[in-house]
Structures are given as C-alpha cells and as structure tokens.
C-alpha positions as CSV (number, residue, x, y, z in Angstrom):
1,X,-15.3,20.1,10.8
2,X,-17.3,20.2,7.2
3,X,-20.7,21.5,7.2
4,X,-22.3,17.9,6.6
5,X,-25.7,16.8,8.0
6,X,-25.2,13.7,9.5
7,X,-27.6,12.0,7.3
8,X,-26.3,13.8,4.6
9,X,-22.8,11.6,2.9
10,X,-22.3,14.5,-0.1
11,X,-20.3,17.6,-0.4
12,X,-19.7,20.3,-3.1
13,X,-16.9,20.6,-5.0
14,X,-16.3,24.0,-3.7
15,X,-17.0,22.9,-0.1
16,X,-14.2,20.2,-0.8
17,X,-11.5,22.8,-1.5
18,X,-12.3,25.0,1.3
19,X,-12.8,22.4,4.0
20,X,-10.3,18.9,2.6
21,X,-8.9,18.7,5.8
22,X,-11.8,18.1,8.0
23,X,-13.4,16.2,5.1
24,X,-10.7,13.6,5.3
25,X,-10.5,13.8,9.0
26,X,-14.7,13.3,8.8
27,X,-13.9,10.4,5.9
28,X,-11.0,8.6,8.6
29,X,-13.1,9.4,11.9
30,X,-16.4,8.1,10.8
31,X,-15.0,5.3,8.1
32,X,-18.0,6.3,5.5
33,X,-17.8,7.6,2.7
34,X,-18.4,11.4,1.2
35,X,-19.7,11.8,-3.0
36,X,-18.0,14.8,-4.2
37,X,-20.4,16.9,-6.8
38,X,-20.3,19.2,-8.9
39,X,-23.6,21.3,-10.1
40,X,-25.6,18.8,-8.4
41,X,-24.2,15.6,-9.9
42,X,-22.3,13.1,-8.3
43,X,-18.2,13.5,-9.4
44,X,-16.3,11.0,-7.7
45,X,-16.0,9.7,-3.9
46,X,-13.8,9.6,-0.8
47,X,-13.5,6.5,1.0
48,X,-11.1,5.1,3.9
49,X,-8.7,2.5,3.0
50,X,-9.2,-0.8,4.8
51,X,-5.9,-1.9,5.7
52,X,-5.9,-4.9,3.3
53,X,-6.3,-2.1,0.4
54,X,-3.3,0.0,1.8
55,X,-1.0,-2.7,1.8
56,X,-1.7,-4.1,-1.5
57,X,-1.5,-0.6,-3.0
58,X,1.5,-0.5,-1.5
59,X,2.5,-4.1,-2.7
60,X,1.4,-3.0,-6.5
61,X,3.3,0.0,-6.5
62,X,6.6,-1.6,-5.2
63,X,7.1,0.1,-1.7
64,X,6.9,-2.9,-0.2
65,X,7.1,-6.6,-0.7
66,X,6.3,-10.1,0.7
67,X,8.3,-12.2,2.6
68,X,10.0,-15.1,0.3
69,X,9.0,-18.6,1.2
70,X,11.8,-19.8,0.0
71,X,14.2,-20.9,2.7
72,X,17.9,-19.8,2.5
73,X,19.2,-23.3,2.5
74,X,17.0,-24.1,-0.4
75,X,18.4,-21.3,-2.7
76,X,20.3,-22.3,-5.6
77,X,23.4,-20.8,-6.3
78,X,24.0,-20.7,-10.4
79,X,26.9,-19.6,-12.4
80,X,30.8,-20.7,-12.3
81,X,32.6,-19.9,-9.3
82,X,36.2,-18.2,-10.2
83,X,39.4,-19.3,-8.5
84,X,39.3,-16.2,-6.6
85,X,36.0,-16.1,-5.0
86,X,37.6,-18.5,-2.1
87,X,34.4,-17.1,0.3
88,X,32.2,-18.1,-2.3
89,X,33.4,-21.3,-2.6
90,X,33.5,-21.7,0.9
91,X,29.9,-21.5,1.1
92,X,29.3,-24.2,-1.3
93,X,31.4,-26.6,0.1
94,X,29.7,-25.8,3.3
95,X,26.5,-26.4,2.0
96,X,27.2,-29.3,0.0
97,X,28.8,-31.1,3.2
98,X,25.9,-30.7,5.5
C-alpha cells in the first residue's frame, strides 16, 4: 500500500509513479481523495467517481445512452413508401388500422 499517514491525504509526484497502483486502490478503498505535489505544491488531485459521475462521463462521451421515452407506436414514419417496400407498407397499414 502507499506510504500515506492516515491523517495525511497528499502524496509526491515521485511517490505517485512508484506506488499508482495502491494509490488508486487507497483512492477506491477509502473513497477520499489524495493531492498530488510536486516540490511541495499542490499539482492536481485523485478522487473516486460517484456513480452518477461515471455514468454521465460515459453519457458525454457517447458509450452509452438513455432510454428513449418515446413509445414505438408513437414514432412517426416520414418519407414516400416505394411500390416495392410491401413490408413497409405493411406496417403502416397495420398501424393506421388499429
């Protein structure tokens, strides 16, 4: 595990590259957070993501999206339907007779 006093919630940047692993495991375990510094000054922090954060990171990058709440026999179908698309016209008629 990193060489952290309890009371203690910052670690060296040189500390960070030798020991990342149980940092994050100490960052995950506990759920606090550690200041990263370099030459004494505070550089930047690791912190656990709450789940709420993880999934709307995940939502803003695009891995993931929500469930529509639009219905499927509220959709719309748009555009001309061609003589040959007898499945698609199929549907419609369907749809339009109840």
């Amino acid at each position: 595990m990193a060489r952290m006093k309890k009371s203690q919630n910052s670690i060296g940047i040189k500390e960070l590259k030798d020991q990342a692993s149980s940092i994050v495991q100490l960052v995950r375990d506990t759920g606090k957070s550690v200041i990263i510094t370099k030459n004494n000054l505070a550089i930047a922090r690791i912190e656990p993501l709450r789940k709420t954060d993880y999934l709307q990171r995940l939502l803003d990058l695009g891995f993931i999206s929500t469930t529509p709440t639009q219905k499927w026999n509220e959709l719309v179908l748009e555009g001309p339907v061609s003589e040959s698309s007898l499945a698609m016209q199929a549907i419609i008629d369907e749809r339009e007779s109840g």
